[in-house]
C-alpha positions in Angstrom: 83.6 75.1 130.6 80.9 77.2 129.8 80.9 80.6 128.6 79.4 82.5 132.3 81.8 80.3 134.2 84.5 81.3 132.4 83.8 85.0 132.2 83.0 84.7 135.7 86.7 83.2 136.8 87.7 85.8 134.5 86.2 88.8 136.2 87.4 87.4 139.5 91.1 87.6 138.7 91.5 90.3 137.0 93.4 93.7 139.0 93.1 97.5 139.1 97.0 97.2 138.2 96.6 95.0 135.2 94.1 97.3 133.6 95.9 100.4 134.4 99.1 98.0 132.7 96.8 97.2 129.6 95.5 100.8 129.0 99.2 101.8 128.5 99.1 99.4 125.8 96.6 100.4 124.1 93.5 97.8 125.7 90.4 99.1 125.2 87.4 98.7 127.7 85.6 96.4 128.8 88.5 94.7 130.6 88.9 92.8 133.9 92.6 93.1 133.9 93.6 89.5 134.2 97.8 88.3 133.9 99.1 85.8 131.6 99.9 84.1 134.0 96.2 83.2 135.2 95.2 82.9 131.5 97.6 80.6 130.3 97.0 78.0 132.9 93.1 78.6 132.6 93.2 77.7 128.8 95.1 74.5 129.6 92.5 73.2 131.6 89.5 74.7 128.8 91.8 72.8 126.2 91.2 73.5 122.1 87.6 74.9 122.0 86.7 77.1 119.2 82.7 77.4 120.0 83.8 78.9 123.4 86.4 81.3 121.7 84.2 82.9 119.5 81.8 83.2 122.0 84.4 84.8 124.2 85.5 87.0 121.2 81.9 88.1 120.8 81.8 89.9 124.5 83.9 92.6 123.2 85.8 92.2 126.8 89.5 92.1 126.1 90.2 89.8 129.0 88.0 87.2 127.0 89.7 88.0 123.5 92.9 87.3 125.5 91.7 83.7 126.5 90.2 83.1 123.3 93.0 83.1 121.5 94.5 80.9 124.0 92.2 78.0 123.3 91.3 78.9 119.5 91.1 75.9 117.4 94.0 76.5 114.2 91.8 73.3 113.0 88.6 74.3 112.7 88.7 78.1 113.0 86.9 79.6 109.4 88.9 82.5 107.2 86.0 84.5 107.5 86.8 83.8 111.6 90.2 85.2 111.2 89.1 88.2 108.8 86.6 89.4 111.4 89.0 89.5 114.4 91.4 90.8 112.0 89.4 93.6 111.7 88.1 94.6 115.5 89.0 97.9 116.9 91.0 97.5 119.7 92.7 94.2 119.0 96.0 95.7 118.2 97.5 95.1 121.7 96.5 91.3 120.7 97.9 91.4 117.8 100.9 89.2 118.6 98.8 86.4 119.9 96.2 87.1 116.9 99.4 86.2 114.7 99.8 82.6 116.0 96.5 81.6 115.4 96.2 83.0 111.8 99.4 81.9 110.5 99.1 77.9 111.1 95.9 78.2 109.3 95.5 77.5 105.4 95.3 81.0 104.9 97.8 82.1 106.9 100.1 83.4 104.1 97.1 85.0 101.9 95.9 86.6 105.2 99.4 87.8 106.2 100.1 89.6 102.6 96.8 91.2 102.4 97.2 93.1 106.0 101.0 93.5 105.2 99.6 95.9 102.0 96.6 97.8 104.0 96.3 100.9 105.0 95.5 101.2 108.5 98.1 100.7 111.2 96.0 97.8 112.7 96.0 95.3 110.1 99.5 96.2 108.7 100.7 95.4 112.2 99.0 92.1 112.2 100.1 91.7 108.8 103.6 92.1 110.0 103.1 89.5 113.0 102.1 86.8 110.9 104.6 86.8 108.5 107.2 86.8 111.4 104.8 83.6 112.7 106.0 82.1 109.3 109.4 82.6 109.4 109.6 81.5 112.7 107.9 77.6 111.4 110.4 76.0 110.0 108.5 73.5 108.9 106.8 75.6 106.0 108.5 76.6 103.0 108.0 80.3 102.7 111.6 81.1 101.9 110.4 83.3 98.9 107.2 85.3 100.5 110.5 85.6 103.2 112.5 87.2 100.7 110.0 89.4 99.5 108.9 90.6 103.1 112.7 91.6 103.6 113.0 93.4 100.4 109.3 95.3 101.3 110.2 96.2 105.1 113.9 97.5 104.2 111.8 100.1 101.5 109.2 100.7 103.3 109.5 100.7 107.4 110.4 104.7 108.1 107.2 105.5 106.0 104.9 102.9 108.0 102.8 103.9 110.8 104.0 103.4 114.4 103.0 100.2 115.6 103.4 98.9 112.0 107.3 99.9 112.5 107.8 97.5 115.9 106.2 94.8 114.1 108.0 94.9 110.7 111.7 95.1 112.7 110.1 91.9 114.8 109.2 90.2 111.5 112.5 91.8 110.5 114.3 89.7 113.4 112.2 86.3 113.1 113.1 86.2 109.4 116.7 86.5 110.1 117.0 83.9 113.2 115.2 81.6 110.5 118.9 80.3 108.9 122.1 81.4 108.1 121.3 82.6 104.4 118.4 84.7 105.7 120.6 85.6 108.9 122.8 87.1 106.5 120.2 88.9 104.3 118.1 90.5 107.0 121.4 91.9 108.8 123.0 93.6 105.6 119.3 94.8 105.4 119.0 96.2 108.9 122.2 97.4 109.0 121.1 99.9 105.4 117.8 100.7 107.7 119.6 102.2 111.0 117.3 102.7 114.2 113.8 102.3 113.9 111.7 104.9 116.0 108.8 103.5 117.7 106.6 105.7 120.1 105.7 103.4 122.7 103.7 106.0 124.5 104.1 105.5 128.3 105.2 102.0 128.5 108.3 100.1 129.0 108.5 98.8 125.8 111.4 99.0 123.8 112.4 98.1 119.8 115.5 96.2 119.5 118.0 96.9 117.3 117.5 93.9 114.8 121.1 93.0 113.3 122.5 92.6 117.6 119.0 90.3 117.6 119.1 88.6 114.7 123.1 87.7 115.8 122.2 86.6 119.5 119.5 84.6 117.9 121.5 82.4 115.8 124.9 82.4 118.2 121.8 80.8 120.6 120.6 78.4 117.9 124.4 77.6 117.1 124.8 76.3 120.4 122.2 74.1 120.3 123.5 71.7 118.1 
C-alpha cells in the first residue's frame, strides 16, 4: 500500500473516543484515534515494509507511528533508525511496541543499556521495555545483562521517574517468568522493593505487584509442560 492510502484508511477509522482514550495516556496530537484492533489486522495485509514505516513515522501522526511499528522491518531497520524514534517526543505511550522492534535487532542490547542509564523519563522507559523484550526471548543468551538489570532496578526503582518505575517492575516481571533461577532472584528482589508507586494520571492503568506476577507466570508456564 502506499503511504496516502494508508493514511487515508487511517484517518477513516479513527474515533473521538479513542483519542480522548489516547490523550489519557499520554498521545500527543496529530492523532486519528484508531484501535488495535483496526491496526493489527491492517498491518497484516501491508506485511513487513520498512520504506512505508518510516515514512509513516515521519508524519509525526501517532496513529501512523502506531502502524509503523506494526509492519517495521527487525531485518532491515538501521541503528540510527531506532536511535531517532528512540528519541521523538511523544513516543512514550509507544514505547512498549517501540521495545519489540529494537530488541530483535543487533543492537538491541547496546540500545537497551544506553536508555536504561539516561536521564530523561522517555528513554529510561524504553530502556526498561527492551530489556524486558530480552528476557522475555528465550532464545538469546542474556542471562548476565539479566542479572545485572535485577541488581540495577532493585537499587534504583523508588528514585526513577514515573513512567520509568512501571516499566522497570514490567522488566522486573519478564525477567523473573524467564526460568526458575531468575524466578527466584527477581521475587527475593521484589519482595526487598515493596509497592511500586506509579501515577497513572487519569487512566485505568494499574502496576502489578511483581513477586504475585512473576509466581502466576511460571505456575502458567509450569502447566504447560
Amino acid at each position: 500500500m502506499q503511504l496516502a492510502d494508508v493514511v487515508r484508511t487511517l484517518k477513516e477509522q479513527g474515533t473521538a473516543q479513542n483519542r480522548k482514550v489516547y490523550a489519557r495516556h499520554g498521545a500527543q496530537e496529530p492523532m486519528f484515534g484508531v484501535s488495535y484492533a483496526v491496526l493489527r489486522p491492517l498491518a497484516k495485509r501491508i506485511g513487513r515494509d520498512q520504506s512505508l514505516a518510516e515514512a509513516l513515522w515521519n508524519t509525526g501522526n501517532h496513529d501512523c507511528r502506531a502502524l509503523a511499528l506494526l509492519v517495521a522491518d527487525v531485518a532491515t531497520i538501521k541503528k540510527s533508525t531506532l536511535t531517532a524514534w528512540g528519541r521523538t517526543p511523544g513516543a512514550g505511550c509507544l514505547a512498549g511496541e517501540l521495545a519489540k522492534v529494537v530488541a530483535p535487532t543487533a543492537w538491541g542490547i547496546e540500545l537497551g543499556s544506553k536508555w536504561c542509564a539516561s536521564r530523561g523519563d522517555l528513554q529510561r522507559q524504553l530502556g526498561w521495555y527492551v530489556i524486558a523484550r530480552l528476557a522475555l526471548d528465550e532464545t538469546r543468551e542474556v542471562e548476565p545483562l539479566l542479572e545485572v538489570a535485577l541488581e540495577t532496578i532493585e537499587r534504583t526503582i523508588h528514585e526513577a521517574p514515573n513512567y520509568t518505575r512501571h516499566a522497570m517492575n514490567y522488566a522486573l516481571i519478564s525477567i523473573g517468568g524467564r526460568n526458575a533461577k531468575l524466578k527466584q532472584r527477581a521475587i527475593a528482589a521484589a519482595r526487598r522493593i515493596g509497592k511500586v508507586e506509579v501515577d497513572h494520571g487519569e487512566t485505568g492503568c494499574k502496576t502489578p505487584d511483581a513477586a504475585a506476577y512473576i509466581a502466576k507466570i511460571r505456575a502458567r508456564k509450569a502447566t504447560r509442560r
